[in-house]
Each structure stands twice: as structure tokens, then as C-alpha cells.
BAKOL-659535 format. One line per field, with one value per residue: z, x, y of N, C-alpha, C, O in turn; residue number from 1. Coordinates in nm, 3 decimals, m for minus. Each point is the difference from the previous one (the first is absolute). Layout:
% BAKOL-659535
n_up [Z	...]
n_east [X	...]
n_north [Y	...]
ca_up [Z	...]
ca_east [X	...]
ca_north [Y	...]
c_up [Z	...]
c_east [X	...]
c_north [Y	...]
o_up [Z	...]
o_east [X	...]
o_north [Y	...]
nr [NUM	...]
END
This chain:
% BAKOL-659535
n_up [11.435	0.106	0.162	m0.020	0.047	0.226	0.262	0.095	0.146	0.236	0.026	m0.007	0.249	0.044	m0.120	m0.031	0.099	m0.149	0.253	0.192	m0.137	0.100	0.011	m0.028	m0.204	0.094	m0.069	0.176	m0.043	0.029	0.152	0.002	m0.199	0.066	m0.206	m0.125	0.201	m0.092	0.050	0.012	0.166	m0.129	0.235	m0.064	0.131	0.047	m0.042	0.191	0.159	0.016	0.160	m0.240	m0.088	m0.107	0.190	m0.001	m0.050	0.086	0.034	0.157	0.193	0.022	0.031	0.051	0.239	0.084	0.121	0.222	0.109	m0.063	0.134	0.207	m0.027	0.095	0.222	0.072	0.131	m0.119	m0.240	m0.029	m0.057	0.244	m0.030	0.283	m0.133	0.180	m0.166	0.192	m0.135	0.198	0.130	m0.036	0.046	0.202	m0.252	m0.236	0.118	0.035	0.038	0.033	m0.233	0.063	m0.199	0.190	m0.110	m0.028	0.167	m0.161	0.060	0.040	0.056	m0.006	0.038]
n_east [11.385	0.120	m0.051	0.143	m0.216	m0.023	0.099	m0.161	m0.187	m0.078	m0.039	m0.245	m0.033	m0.049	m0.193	0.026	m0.182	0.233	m0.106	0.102	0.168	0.155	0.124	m0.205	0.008	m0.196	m0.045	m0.066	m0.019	m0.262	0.052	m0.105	0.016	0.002	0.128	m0.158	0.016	0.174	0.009	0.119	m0.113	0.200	m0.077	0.071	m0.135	0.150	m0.230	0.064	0.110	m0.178	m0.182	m0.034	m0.142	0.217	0.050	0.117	m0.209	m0.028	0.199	m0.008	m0.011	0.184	0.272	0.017	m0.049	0.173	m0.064	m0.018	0.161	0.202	0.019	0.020	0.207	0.237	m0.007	0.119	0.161	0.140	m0.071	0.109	0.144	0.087	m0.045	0.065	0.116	m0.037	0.087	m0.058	0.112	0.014	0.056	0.228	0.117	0.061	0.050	0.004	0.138	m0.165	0.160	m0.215	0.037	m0.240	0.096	m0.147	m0.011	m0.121	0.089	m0.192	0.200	m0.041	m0.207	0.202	0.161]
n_north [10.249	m0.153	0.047	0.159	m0.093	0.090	m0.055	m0.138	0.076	0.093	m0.200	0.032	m0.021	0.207	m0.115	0.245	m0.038	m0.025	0.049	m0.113	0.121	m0.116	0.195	m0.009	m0.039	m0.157	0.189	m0.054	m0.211	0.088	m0.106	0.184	0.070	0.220	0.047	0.098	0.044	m0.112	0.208	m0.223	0.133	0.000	0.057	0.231	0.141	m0.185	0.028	0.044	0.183	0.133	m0.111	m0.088	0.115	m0.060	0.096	m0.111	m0.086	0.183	0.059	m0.200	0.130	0.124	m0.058	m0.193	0.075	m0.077	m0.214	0.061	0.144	m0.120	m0.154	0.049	0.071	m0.141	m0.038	0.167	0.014	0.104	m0.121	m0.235	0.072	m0.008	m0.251	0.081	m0.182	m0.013	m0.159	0.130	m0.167	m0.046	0.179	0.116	m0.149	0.006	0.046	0.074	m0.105	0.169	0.177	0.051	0.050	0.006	m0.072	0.150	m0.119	0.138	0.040	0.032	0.101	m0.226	0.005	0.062	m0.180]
ca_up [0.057	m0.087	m0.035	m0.023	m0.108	m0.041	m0.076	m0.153	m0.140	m0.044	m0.077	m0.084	m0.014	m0.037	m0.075	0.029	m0.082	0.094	m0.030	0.011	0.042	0.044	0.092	0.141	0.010	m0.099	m0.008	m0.066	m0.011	0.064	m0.064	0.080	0.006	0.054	m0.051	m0.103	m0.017	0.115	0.013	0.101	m0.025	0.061	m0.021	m0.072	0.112	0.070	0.062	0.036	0.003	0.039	0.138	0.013	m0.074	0.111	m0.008	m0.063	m0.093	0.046	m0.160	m0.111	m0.022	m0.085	m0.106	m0.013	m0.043	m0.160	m0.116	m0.033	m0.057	m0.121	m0.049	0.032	m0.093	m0.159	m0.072	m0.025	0.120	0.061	m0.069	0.031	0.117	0.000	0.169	0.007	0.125	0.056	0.089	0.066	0.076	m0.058	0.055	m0.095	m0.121	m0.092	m0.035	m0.020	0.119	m0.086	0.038	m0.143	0.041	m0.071	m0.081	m0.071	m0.119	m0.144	0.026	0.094	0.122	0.101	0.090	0.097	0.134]
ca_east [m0.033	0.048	m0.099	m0.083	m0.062	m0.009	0.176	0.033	m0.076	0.104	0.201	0.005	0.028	m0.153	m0.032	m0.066	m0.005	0.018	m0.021	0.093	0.131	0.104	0.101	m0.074	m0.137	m0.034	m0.153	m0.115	m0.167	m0.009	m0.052	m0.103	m0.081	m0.135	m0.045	0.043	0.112	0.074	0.170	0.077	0.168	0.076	0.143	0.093	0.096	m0.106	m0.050	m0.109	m0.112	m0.011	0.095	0.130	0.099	0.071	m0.060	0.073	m0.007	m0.163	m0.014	m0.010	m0.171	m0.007	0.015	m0.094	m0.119	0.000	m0.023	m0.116	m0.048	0.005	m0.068	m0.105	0.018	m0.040	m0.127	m0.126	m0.104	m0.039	m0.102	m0.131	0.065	0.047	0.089	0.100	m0.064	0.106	m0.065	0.105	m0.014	m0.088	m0.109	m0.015	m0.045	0.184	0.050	0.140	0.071	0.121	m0.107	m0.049	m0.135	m0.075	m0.063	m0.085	m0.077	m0.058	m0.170	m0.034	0.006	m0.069	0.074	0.092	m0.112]
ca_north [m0.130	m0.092	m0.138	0.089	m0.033	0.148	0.004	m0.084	0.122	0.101	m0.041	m0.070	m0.140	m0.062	0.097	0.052	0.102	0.121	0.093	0.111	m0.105	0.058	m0.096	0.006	m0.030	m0.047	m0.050	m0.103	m0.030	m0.143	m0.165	m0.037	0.138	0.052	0.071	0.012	0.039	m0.033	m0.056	0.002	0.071	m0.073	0.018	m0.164	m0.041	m0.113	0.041	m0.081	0.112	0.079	0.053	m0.051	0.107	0.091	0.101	0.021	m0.053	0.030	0.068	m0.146	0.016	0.132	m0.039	m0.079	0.036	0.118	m0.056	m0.018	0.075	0.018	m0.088	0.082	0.060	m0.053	m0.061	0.083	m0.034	0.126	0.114	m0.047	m0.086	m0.103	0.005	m0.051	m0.064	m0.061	m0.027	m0.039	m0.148	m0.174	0.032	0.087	m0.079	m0.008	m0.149	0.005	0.058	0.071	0.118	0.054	0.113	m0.066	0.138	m0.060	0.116	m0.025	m0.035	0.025	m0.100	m0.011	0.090	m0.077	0.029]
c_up [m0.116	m0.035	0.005	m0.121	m0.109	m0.051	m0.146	m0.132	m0.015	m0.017	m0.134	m0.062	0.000	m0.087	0.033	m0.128	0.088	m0.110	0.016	0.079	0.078	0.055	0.125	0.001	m0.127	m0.024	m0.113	m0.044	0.127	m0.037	0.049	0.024	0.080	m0.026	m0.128	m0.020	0.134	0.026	0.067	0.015	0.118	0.003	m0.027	0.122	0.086	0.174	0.061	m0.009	0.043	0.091	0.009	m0.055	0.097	m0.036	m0.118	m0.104	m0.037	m0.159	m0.113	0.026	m0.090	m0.138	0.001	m0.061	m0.166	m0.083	m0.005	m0.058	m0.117	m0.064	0.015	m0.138	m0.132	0.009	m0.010	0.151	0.110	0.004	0.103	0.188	m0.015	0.152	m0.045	0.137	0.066	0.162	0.078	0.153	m0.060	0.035	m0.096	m0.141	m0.084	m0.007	0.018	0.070	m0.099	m0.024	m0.103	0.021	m0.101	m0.054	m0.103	m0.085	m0.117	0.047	0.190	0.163	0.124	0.105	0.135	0.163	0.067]
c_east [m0.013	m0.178	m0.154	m0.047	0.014	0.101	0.050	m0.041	0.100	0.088	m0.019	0.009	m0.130	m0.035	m0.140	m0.057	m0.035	m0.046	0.108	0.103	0.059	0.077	m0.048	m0.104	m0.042	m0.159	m0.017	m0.132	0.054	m0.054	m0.048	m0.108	m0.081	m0.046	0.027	0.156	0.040	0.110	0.069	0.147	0.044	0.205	0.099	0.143	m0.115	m0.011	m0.140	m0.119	0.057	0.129	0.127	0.110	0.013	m0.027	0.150	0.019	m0.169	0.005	m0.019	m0.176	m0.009	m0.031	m0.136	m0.083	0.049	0.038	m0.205	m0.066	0.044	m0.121	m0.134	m0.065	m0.021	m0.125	m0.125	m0.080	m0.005	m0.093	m0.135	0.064	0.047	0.031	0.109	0.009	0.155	m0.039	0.125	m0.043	m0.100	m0.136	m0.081	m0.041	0.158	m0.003	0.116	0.083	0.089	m0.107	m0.013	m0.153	m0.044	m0.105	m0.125	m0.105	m0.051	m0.178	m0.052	0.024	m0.071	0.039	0.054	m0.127	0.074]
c_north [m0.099	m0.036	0.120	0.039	0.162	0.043	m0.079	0.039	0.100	m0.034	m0.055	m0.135	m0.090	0.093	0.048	0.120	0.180	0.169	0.094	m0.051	0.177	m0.068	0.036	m0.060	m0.054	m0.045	m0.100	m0.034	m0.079	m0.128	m0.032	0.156	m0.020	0.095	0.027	0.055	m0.043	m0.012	0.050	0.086	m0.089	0.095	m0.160	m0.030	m0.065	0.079	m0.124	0.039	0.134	0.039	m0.096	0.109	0.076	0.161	0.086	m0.067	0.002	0.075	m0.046	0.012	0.086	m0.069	m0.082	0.100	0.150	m0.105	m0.048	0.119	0.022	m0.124	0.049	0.106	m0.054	m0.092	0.108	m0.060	0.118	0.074	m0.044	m0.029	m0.148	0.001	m0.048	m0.112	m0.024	m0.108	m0.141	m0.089	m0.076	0.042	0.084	m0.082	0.028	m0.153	0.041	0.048	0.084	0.096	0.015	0.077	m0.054	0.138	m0.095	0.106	m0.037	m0.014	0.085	m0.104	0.026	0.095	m0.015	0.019	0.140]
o_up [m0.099	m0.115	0.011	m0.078	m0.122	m0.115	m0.084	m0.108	m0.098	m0.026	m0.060	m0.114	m0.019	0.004	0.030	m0.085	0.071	m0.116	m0.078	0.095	m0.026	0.023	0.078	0.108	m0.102	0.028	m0.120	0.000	0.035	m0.110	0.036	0.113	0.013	0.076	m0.012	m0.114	0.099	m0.011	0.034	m0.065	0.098	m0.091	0.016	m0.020	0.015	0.074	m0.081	m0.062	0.012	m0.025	0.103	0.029	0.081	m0.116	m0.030	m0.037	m0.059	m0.071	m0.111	m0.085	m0.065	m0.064	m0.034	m0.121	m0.074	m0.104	m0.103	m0.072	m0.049	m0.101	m0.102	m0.030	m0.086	m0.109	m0.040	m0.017	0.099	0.087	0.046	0.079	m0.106	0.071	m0.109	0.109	m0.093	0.110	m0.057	0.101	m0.117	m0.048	m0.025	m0.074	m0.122	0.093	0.109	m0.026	m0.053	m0.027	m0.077	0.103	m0.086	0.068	m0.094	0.055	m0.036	m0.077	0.108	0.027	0.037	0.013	0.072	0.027	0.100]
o_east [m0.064	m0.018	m0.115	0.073	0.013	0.018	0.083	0.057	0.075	0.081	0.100	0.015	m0.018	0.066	m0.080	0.072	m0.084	0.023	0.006	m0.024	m0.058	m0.016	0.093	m0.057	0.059	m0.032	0.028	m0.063	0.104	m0.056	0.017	m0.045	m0.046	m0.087	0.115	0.048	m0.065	0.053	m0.008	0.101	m0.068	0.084	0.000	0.101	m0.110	0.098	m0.072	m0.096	0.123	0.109	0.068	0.118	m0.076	m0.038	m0.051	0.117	m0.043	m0.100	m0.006	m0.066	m0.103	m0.105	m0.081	m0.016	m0.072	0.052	m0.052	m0.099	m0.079	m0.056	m0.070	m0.119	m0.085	m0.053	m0.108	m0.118	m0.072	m0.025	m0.088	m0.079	m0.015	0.029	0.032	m0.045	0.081	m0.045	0.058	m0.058	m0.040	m0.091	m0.120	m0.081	0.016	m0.020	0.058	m0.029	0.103	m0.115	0.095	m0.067	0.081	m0.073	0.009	m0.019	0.053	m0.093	0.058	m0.087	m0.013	0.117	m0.090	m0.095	m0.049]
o_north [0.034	m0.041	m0.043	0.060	0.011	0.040	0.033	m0.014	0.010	0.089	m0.041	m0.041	m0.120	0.104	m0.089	0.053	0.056	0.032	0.095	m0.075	0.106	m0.120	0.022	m0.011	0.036	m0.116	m0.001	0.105	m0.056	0.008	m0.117	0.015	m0.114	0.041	m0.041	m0.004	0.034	m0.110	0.118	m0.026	m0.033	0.003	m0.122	m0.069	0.053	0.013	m0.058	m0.048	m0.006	0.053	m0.005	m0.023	0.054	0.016	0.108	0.004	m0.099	m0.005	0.054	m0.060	m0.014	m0.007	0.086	0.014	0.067	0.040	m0.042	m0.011	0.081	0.043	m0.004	0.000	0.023	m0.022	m0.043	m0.029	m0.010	0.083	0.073	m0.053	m0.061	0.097	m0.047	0.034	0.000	0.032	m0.092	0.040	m0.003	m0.068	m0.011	0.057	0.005	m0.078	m0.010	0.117	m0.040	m0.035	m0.016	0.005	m0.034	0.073	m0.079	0.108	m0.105	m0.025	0.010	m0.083	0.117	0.035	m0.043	0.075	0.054]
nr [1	2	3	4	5	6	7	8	9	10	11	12	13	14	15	16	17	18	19	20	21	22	23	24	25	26	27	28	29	30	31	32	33	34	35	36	37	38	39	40	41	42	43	44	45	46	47	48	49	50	51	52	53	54	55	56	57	58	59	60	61	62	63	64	65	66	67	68	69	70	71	72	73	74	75	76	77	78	79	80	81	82	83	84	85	86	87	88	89	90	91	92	93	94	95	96	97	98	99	100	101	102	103	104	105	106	107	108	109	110	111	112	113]
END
């Protein structure tokens, strides 16, 4: 999507500071933290949310999540824990229309209701 703020990081056309690139996927910091470690995996094919991927292209969730779990790794947030948030519509608190999982860790976090 032409005017997608996420698609423009993963193409490089905006600059980001990235923890982990593939040709499936691309984490980031976020700019805006809510926690000492924050960042965003973003597949680099434009997805709105979730139940827009067709079920035969559902292997682009795989790839995602074995790039949060290599980052998972290199920042050392396994030892202590970390969440993972995905959060989908306007209700959910999604700004950006482009699926991504929000990896928060580095500090003891509040605990979910």
C-alpha cells in the first residue's frame, strides 16, 4: 500500500532503527515505547490485519513470528519474559492499518485484565 507508513520502513524509504531484516519481515524500535524495550515486527507484504490474509498465504504469520522469536533471543528477553501484543481495529487501539506484533520487555510489566 502506497501511503503505508509500515510498508515505507520495510522498503526503506523511511528510516528506522532495525533489530532484524528478512525478506519476510522487519523489526523495529518503537517511537513511541511503553516499555524499556519496544518493538515492532512488521511483515513486509501490506496486510491490514489478521482475518484479511487469505488462508493460503497464513504462512506469512509463521514467518512473522520466527522473526520475533529470533529478536526475542538477540535482545536477551526470554530469561526475564516479555509480551507479545497484536492488536486489531480502532477499538483494539490499531493506529497503523498494517499487522504487526508489538514485543515489549526489559522491565517488570503490569499485569493484563
Amino acid at each position: 500500500m502506497s501511503d503505508c507508513i509500515f510498508c515505507k520502513i520495510a522498503q526503506g524509504k523511511i528510516p528506522a532503527q532495525f533489530a532484524y531484516s528478512d525478506e519476510h519481515a522487519v523489526v523495529f524500535k518503537d517511537l513511541s515505547p511503553k516499555a524499556p524495550v519496544h518493538l515492532l515486527a512488521v511483515p513486509r507484504q501490506h496486510y491490514a490485519c489478521i482475518q484479511d490474509i487469505e488462508p493460503l498465504n497464513m504462512g506469512i504469520m509463521a514467518k512473522l513470528m520466527g522473526a520475533v522469536s529470533q529478536v526475542v533471543k538477540q535482545e536477551k528477553l526470554s530469561e526475564k519474559g516479555y509480551r507479545l501484543v497484536v492488536n486489531s481495529g480502532a477499538d483494539a487501539g490499531q493506529v497503523v492499518q498494517h499487522i504487526h506484533v508489538h514485543i515489549l520487555g526489559g522491565a517488570k510489566l503490569a499485569q493484563c485484565p
